[in-house]
C-alpha positions in Angstrom: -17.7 -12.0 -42.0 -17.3 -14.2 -45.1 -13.9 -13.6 -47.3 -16.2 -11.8 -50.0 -16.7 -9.7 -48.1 -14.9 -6.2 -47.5 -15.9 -3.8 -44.4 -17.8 -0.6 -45.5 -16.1 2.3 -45.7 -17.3 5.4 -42.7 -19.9 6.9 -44.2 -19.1 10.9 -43.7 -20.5 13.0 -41.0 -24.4 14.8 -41.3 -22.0 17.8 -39.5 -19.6 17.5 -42.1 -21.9 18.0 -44.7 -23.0 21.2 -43.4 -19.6 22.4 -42.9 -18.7 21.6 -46.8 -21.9 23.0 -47.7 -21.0 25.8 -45.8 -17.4 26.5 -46.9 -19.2 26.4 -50.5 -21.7 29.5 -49.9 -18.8 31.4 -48.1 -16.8 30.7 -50.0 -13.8 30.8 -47.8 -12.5 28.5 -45.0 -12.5 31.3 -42.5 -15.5 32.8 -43.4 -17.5 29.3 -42.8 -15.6 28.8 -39.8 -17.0 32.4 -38.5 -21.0 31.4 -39.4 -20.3 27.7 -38.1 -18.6 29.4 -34.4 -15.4 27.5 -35.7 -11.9 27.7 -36.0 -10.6 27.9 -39.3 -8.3 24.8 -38.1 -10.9 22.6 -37.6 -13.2 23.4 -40.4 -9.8 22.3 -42.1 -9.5 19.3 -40.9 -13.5 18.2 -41.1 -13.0 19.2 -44.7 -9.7 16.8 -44.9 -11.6 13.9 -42.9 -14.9 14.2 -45.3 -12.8 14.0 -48.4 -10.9 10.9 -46.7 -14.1 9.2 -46.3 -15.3 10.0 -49.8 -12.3 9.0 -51.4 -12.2 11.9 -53.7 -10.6 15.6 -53.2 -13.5 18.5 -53.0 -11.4 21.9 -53.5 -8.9 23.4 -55.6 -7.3 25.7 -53.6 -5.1 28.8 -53.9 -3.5 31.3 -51.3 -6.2 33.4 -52.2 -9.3 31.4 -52.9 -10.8 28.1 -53.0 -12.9 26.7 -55.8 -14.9 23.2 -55.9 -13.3 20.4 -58.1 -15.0 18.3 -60.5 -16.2 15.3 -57.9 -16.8 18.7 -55.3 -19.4 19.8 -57.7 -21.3 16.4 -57.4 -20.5 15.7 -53.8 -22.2 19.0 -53.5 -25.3 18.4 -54.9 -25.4 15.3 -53.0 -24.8 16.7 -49.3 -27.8 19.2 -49.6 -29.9 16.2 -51.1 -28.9 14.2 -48.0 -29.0 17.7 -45.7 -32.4 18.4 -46.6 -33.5 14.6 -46.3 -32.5 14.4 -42.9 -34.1 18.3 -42.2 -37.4 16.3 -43.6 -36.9 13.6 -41.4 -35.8 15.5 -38.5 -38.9 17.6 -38.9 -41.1 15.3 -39.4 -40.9 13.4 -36.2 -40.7 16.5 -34.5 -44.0 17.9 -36.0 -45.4 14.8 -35.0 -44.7 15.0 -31.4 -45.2 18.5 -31.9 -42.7 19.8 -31.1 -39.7 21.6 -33.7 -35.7 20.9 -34.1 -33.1 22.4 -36.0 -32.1 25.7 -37.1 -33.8 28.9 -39.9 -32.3 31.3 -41.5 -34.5 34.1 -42.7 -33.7 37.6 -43.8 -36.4 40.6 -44.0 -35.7 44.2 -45.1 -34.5 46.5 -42.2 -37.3 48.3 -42.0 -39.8 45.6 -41.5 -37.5 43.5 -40.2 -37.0 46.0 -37.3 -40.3 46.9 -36.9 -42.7 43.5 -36.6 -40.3 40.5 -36.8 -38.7 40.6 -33.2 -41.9 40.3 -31.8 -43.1 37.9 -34.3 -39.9 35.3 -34.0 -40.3 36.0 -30.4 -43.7 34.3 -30.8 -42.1 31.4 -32.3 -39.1 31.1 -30.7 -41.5 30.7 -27.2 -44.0 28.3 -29.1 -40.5 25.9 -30.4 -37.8 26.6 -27.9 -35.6 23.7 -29.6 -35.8 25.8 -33.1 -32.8 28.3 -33.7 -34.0 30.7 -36.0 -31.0 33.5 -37.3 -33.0 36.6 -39.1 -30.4 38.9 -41.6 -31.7 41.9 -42.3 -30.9 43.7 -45.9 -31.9 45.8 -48.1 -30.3 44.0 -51.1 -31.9 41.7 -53.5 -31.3 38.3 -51.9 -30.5 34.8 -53.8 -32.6 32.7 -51.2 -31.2 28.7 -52.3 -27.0 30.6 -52.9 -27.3 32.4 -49.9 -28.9 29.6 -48.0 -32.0 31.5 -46.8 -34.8 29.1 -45.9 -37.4 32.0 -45.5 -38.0 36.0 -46.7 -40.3 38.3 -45.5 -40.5 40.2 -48.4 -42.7 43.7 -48.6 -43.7 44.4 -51.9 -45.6 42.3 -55.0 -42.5 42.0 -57.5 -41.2 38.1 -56.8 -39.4 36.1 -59.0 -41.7 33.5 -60.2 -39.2 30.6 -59.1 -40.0 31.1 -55.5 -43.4 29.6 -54.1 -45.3 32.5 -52.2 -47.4 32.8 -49.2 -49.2 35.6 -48.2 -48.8 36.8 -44.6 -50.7 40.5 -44.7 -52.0 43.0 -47.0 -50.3 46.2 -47.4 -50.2 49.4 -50.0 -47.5 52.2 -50.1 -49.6 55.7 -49.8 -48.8 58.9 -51.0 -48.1 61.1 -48.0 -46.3 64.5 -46.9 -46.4 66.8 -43.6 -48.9 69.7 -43.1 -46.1 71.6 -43.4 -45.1 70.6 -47.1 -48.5 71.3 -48.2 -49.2 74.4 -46.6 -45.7 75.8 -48.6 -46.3 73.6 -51.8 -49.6 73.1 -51.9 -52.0 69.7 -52.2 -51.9 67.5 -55.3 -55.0 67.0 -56.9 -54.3 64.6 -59.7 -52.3 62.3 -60.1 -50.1 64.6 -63.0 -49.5 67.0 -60.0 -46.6 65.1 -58.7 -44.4 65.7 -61.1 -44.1 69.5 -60.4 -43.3 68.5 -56.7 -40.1 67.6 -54.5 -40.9 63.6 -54.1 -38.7 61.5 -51.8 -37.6 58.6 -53.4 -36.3 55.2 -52.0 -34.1 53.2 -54.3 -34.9 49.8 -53.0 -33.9 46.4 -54.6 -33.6 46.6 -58.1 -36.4 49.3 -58.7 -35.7 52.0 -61.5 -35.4 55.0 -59.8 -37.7 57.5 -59.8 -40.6 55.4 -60.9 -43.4 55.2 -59.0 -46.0 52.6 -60.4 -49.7 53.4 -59.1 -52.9 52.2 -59.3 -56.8 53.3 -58.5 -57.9 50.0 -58.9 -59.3 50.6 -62.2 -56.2 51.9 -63.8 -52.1 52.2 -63.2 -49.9 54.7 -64.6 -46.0 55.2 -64.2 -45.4 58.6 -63.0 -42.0 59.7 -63.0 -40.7 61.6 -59.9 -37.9 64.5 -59.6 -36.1 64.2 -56.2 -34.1 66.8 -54.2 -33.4 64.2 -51.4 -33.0 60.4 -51.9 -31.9 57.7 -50.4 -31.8 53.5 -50.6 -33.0 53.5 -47.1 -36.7 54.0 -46.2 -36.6 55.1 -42.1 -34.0 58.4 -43.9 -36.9 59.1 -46.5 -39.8 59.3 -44.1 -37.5 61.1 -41.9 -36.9 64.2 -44.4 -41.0 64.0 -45.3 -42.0 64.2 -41.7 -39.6 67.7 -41.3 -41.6 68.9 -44.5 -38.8 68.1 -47.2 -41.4 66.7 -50.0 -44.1 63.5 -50.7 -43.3 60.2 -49.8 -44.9 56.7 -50.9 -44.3 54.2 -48.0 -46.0 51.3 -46.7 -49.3 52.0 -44.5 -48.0 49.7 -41.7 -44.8 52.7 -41.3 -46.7 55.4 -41.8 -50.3 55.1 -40.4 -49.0 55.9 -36.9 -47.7 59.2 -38.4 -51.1 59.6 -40.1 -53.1 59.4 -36.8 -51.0 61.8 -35.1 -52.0 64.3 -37.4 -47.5 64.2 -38.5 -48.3 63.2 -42.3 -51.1 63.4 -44.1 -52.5 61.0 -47.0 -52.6 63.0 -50.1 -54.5 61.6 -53.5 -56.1 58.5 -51.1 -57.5 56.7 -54.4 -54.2 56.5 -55.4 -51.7 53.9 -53.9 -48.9 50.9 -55.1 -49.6 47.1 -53.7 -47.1 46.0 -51.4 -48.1 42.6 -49.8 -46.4 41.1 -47.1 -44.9 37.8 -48.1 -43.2 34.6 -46.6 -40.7 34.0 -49.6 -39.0 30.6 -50.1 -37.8 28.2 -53.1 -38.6 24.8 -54.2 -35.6 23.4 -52.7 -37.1 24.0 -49.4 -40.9 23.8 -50.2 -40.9 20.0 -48.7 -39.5 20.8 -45.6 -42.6 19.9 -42.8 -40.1 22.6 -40.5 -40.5 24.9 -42.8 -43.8 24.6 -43.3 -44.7 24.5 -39.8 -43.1 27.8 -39.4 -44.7 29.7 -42.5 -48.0 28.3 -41.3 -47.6 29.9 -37.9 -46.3 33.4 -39.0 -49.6 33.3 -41.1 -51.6 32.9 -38.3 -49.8 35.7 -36.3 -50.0 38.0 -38.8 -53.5 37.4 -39.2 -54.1 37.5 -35.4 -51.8 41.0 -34.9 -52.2 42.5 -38.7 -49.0 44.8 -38.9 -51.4 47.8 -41.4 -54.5 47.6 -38.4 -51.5 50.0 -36.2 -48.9 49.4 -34.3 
């Protein structure tokens, strides 16, 4: 080594990264330290080494709470510029051999999620057996790049138009209720009917309550529901309508089963709300090949076992 020149500094640790990254979303050195299968101790001292290698301190922190300094903010925005780098690269050479590394996180609603995604990711899970996919289910509006979700299955039409879409299945939410219900309250006729009767309504997500959008496929009108039972859970709603307690409008792929046991019946069939089935994801995560490969083969299952055809 000539006397100009000095040895380079140790460049910080890819696992280190994550665990920064990590402590960032959580928000909390123990709460990273629970996701990463940690102890709190050692995501402590990963977080001292990193800033020892980076020559500059990351957090401001509290007894109560910890919040990212100045330099934090930009080593931030680095790490997931080099984390998702190295995912690309990762990926790539694995899709090239054919074969997929590395971990997903994805998050569905529960009823979905419950329903067609086991058997889906089970699919996957036997096609890459190096890939470790983590699926959260919730019912919550989620904040895919802040919450680090790479994928969404998402059930209904109303996206944000930051995140790049693709579609995995076709789906509407029908107007139903039990033989029971209709033989006390009588059928609907028109679409003005429903007002005068007991509707079931799901608050899900951010929807305004009450409001159920509609279309005929020539035109769509708002009608506004009354409600003797609700609830922000689906499975509770078609639960009440299938012991008679008023109309539901759910998604064909839960209730078609119901439908062909004779347990609910469709009521005003013209009528119904698009609810697509959608692989949701941002533009922070669009270039990933892992990624892709993945959305590409949940297309393709989808297609090959359509969740609406019956289940």
């Amino acid at each position: 080594m000539s006397p100009n020149e000095n040895p380079r500094a140790a460049w910080p640790l890819i696992e280190d990264l994550n665990v920064f990254i990590t402590v960032v979303r959580k928000e909390s050195f123990a709460n990273a330290a629970a996701e990463l299968g940690l102890s709190p101790s050692y995501v402590s001292k990963r977080i001292a080494l990193l800033e020892k290698s980076l020559g500059m301190r990351l957090f401001h922190r509290s007894a109560r709470s910890i919040h990212l300094t100045t330099d934090g903010h930009k080593a931030l925005s680095g790490a997931l510029a080099v984390l998702e780098s190295m995912g690309d690269f990762v990926s790539g050479l694995a899709a090239w051999r054919d074969t997929l590394e590395g971990n997903i996180q994805m998050s569905c609603s529960f009823g979905f999620g419950s329903t067609y995604m086991p058997d889906a990711l089970s699919a996957l899970a036997e096609r890459y057996p190096a890939l470790n996919i983590k699926l959260t289910l919730t019912d919550r509006v989620v904040d895919l790049p802040e919450e680090g979700v790479d994928i969404e299955i998402r059930v209904g039409d109303d996206i944000k138009d930051l995140y790049i879409t693709r579609q995995l299945s076709t789906n509407n939410r029908v107007l139903c209720a039990s033989p029971a219900y209709l033989a006390k309250y009588g059928t609907p006729e028109k679409i003005a009917d429903l007002k005068s009767h007991k509707c079931l309504v799901i608050q899900e997500r951010s929807a305004q309550f009450g409001m159920w959008p509609l279309t005929n496929g020539e035109e769509s009108v708002q009608v506004h529901v009354s409600s003797q039972l609700s609830s922000n859970n689906g499975s509770v709603a078609l639960s009440w309508a299938l012991k008679g307690h008023g109309i539901i409008l759910r998604s064909q792929w839960e209730v078609q089963r119901h439908i062909a046991r004779d347990e609910l019946v469709q009521i005003l069939p013209a009528w119904h709300q698009p609810a697509n089935i959608w692989a949701v994801y941002s533009n922070r995560t669009s270039g990933s090949a892992k990624l892709k490969v993945c959305i590409d083969f949940l297309v393709d299952y989808f297609q090959r076992f359509p969740p609406v055809a019956g289940h």
